[in-house]
C-alpha positions as CSV (number, residue, x, y, z in Angstrom):
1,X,-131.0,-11.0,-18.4
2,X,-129.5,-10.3,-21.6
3,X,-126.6,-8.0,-22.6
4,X,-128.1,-5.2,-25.0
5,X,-125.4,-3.1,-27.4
6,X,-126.4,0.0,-28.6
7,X,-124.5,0.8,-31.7
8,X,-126.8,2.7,-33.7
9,X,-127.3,5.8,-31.2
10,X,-125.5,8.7,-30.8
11,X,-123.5,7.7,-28.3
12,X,-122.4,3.9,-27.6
13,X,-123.5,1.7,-24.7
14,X,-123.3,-1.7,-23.1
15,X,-126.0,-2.6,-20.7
16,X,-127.0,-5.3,-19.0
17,X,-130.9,-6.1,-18.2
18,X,-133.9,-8.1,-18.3
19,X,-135.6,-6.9,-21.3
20,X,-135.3,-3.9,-23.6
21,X,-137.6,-1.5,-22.2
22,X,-134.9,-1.2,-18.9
23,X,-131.9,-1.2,-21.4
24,X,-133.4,1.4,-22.9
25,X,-134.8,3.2,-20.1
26,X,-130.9,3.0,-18.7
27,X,-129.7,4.4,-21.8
28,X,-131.7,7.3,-21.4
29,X,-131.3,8.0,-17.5
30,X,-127.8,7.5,-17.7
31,X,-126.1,7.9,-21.4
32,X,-128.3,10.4,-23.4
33,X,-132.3,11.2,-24.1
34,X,-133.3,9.4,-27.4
35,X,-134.1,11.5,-30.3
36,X,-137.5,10.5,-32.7
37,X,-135.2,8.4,-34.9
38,X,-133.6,6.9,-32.4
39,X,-136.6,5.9,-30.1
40,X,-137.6,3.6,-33.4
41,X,-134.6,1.9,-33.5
42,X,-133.9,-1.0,-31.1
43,X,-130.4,-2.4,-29.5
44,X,-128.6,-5.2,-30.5
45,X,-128.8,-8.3,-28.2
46,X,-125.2,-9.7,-28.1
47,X,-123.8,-13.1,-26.0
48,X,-121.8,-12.7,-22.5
49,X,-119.0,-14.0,-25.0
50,X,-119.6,-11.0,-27.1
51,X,-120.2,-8.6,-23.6
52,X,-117.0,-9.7,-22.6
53,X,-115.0,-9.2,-25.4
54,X,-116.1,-5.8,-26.0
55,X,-115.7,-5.2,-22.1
56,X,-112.1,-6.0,-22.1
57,X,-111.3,-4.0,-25.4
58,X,-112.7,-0.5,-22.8
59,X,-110.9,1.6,-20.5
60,X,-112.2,0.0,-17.2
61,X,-111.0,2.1,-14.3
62,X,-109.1,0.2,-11.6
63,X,-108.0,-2.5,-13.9
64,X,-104.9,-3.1,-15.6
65,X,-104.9,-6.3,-17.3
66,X,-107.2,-8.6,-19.6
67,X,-107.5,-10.7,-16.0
68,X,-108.6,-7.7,-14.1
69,X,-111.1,-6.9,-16.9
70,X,-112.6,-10.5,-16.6
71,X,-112.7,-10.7,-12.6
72,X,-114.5,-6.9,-12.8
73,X,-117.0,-7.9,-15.1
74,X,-118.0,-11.1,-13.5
75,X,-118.3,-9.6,-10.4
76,X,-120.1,-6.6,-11.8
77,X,-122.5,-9.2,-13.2
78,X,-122.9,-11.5,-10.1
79,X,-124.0,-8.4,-8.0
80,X,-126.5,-7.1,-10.4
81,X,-128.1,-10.3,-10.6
82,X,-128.5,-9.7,-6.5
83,X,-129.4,-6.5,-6.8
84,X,-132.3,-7.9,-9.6
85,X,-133.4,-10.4,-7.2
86,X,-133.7,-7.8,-4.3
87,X,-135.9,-5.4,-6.9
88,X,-133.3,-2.5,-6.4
89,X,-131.8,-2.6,-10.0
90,X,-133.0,-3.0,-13.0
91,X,-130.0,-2.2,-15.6
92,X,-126.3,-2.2,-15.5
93,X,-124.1,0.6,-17.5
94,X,-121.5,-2.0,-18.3
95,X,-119.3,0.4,-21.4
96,X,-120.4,4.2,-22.1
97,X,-118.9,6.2,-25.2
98,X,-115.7,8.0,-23.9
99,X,-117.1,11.1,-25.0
100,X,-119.2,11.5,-22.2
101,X,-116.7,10.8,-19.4
């Protein structure tokens, strides 16, 4: 699994997956369908180090502090990793651009 940042899109997006072709088939069920230029261009592959800074710099529901931040993305990382194992998930929306909440 790798974390995949998409930076050069129109909107922003953190995912979590196995390979590119389910972080960008996320991107498109959940943040926005890809435009011609876009579907050329291809995410950035970033370290957990990097996920997680980036993950504590959002506005995660629920969670106050840089600790809750932490805990939540563990956790959100340890149960998609079940969910992979069981075949029931195949990418995790881990940061969305505000401007579509």
């Amino acid at each position: 699994m790798k974390f995949y940042e998409f930076n050069y899109f129109e909107y922003y997006a953190l995912i979590l997956a196995k390979d590119d072709i389910e972080a960008i088939k996320g991107y498109e069920e959940v943040v926005a369908d890809l435009d011609d230029e876009e579907k050329e261009l291809a995410p950035d592959i970033i370290t957990e180090k990097e996920a997680l800074e980036k993950y504590i710099k959002g506005h995660i529901e629920g969670c106050e502090t840089n600790e809750e931040k932490e805990k939540d993305f563990y956790q959100a990382i340890n149960n998609f990793k079940k969910f992979v194992k069981e075949s029931t998930e195949k990418y995790l929306i881990l940061l969305i651009d505000g401007g579509l909440i």
